[in-house]
N, C-alpha and C positions, 0 to 999 in steps of 0.2 A: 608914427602909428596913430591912427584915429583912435579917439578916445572912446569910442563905443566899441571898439575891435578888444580894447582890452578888460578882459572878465574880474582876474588878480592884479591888486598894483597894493603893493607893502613898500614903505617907504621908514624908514627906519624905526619899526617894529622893536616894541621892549616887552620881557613878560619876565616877573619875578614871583618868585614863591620865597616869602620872608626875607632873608637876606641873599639866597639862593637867585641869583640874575641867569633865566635858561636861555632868554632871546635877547642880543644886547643890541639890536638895530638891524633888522632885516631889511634889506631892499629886494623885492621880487615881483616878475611880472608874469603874467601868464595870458595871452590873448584866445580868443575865440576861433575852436577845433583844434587848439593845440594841446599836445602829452608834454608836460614836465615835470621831469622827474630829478627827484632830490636824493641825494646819496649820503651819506656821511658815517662817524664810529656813532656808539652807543651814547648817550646825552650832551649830542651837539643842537638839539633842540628841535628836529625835524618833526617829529608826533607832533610836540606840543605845535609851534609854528602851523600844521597841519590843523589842527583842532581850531584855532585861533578864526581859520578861515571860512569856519560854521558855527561861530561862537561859543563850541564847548568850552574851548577857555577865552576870557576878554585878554584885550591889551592894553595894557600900562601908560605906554607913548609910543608915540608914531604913528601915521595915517595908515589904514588899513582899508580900503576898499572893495567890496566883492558885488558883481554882479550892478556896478553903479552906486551900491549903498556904501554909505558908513558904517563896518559892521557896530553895531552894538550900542549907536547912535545916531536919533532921528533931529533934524533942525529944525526946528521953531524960530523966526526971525533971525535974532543975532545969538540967539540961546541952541546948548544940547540939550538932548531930554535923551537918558540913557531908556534904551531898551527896557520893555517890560518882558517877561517870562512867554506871554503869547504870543509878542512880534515877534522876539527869540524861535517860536516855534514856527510861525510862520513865512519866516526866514530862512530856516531850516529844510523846506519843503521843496525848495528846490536847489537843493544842496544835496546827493546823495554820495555814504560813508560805506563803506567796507575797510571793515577792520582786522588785524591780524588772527583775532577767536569770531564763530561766524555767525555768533549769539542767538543761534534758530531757537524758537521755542521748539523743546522736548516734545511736548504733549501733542504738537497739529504736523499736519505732515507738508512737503514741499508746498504745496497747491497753495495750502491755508496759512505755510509763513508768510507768500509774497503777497495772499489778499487781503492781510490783519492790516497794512495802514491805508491801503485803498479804502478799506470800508470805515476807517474808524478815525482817520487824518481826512480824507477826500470825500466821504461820505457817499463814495460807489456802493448802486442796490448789488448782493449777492451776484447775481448774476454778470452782472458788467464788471464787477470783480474778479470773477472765475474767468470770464474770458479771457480778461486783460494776461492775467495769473498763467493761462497757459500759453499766452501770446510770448511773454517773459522769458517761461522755462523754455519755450522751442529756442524763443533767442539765444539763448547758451546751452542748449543741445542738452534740457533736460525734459522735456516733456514726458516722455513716458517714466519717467520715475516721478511725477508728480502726483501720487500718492503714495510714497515713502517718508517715514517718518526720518527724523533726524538721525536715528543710530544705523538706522538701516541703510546711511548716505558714506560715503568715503567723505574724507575731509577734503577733497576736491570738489566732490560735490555736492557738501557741504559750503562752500565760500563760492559756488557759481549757484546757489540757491539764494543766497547774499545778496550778489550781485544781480539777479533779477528780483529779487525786494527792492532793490534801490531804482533801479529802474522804471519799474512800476508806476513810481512816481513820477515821472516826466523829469526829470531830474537838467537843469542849465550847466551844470558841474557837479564831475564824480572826484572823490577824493578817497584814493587806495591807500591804509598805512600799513606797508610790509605786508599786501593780502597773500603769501606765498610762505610765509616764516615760517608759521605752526605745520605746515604743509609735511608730506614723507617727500625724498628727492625725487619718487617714481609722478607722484601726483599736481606735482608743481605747472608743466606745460601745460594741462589741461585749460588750468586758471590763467594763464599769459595769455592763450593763445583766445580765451574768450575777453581778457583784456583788448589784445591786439585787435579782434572783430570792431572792438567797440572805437578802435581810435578809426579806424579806417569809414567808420560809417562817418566819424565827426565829431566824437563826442570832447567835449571838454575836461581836460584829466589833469589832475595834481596825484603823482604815485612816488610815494617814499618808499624805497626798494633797494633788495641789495643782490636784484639781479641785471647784471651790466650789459649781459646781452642782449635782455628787454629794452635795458634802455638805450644802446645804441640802437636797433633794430628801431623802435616801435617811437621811440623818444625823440619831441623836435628840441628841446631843452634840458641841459642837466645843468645842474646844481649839486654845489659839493657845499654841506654844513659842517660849522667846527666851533666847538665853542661858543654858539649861539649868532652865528653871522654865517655869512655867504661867502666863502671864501674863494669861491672860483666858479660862475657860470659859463658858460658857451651851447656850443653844436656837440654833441654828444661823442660823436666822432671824434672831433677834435681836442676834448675833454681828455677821452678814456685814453688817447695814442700818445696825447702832447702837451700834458699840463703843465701851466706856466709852475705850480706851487709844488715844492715837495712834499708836505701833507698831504696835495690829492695822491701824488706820483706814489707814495709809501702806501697810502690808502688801499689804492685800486690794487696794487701788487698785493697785500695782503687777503684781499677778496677774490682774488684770481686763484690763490693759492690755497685756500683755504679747503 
């Protein structure tokens, strides 16, 4: 694999909180226009590992690379020099997050959530903001609700107003954490299926998810987390039908069932 082809490469990944160890050595890769999705139960480490890889959280040990950088450190000769708070953000800019709550501001309405970091991160006039803003919402089949405020949105759409915020930004990789959870079961497709849009165009995706359809369908990688490690990757097919581990095998039967 050319080394420019791959966007993610985690090489054994530590992150602790106090005595609490949530990532005990991750190895993960993720190349360019690929969907990899990560699966696992409740604090096997996938958010956090997820965050890591936009610097909301730093890492401990282990090499962490994204987009060619060193997240969280820049080299100087033989020396690190840890990230300041504005490369942090700078960094960030072409990393775009949707998260499982779909954090709209209240007050402004669709239009005006996707224009806020255009105009105030990118420093687009009004107008070449607005465009962009409605370029966005057609992208995911919301434009004529583009002056709806946020209560007046369904939580679907709700979390594809999200998702064209993030967009917006020209984003190199998207990173979904569970954007489907808070979801009602009626409203869930809606946000997959503008998921799915986006894999097919090319986009580069990291999606922690505990829907297994998406991710066989849509998914060229899965990942099963356990206890802070990577316990089983492959072809997503071959994952869901035939995994070597009985943690995933118990796993997936529970999620099926559920």
């Amino acid at each position: 694999m050319p080394a420019e082809d791959v966007i993610v490469h985690a090489e054994g990944v530590k992150k602790s909180y106090g005595e609490h160890e949530v990532l005990r050595g991750v190895d993960f890769q993720v190349r360019s226009g690929e969907v990899a999705c990560i699966i696992g139960p409740s604090g096997s480490g996938k958010s956090t590992f997820l965050r890591t890889l936009n610097g909301l959280e730093s890492v401990d040990s282990g090499s962490l690379t994204v987009m060619g950088e060193q997240v969280g450190f820049s080299r100087r000769g033989e020396d690190y020099l840890r990230w300041s708070d504005r490369r942090y953000a700078q960094f960030r800019q072409h990393i775009g997050m949707v998260f499982q709550r779909f954090n709209l501001y209240g007050h402004l309405d669709a239009e005006e959530n996707v224009m806020l970091s255009m105009r105030h991160v990118k420093g687009l006039s009004k107008s070449k903001a607005e465009k962009r803003a409605i370029e966005e919402l057609e992208r995911v089949g919301l434009a004529e609700h583009r002056h709806k405020k946020a209560h007046q949105l369904s939580g679907g759409q709700q979390q594809r107003v999200a998702i064209a915020r993030s967009l917006a930004m020209d984003p190199a990789l998207m990173l979904f954490d569970e954007p489907t959870s808070a979801l009602d079961p009626e409203l869930v497709d809606e946000v997959l299926s503008t998921m799915q849009r986006l894999a097919l165009e090319g986009m580069t995706m990291v999606v922690v998810t505990h829907e297994l359809g998406f991710a066989r369908e849509v998914g060229d990688t899965l990942a099963f987390f356990d206890q802070g490690v990577v316990v089983e990757k492959g072809a997503p097919e071959a994952l869901l039908d035939n995994a070597d581990s009985d943690r995933v095998r118990a796993f997936i039967e529970r999620v099926r069932h559920a």
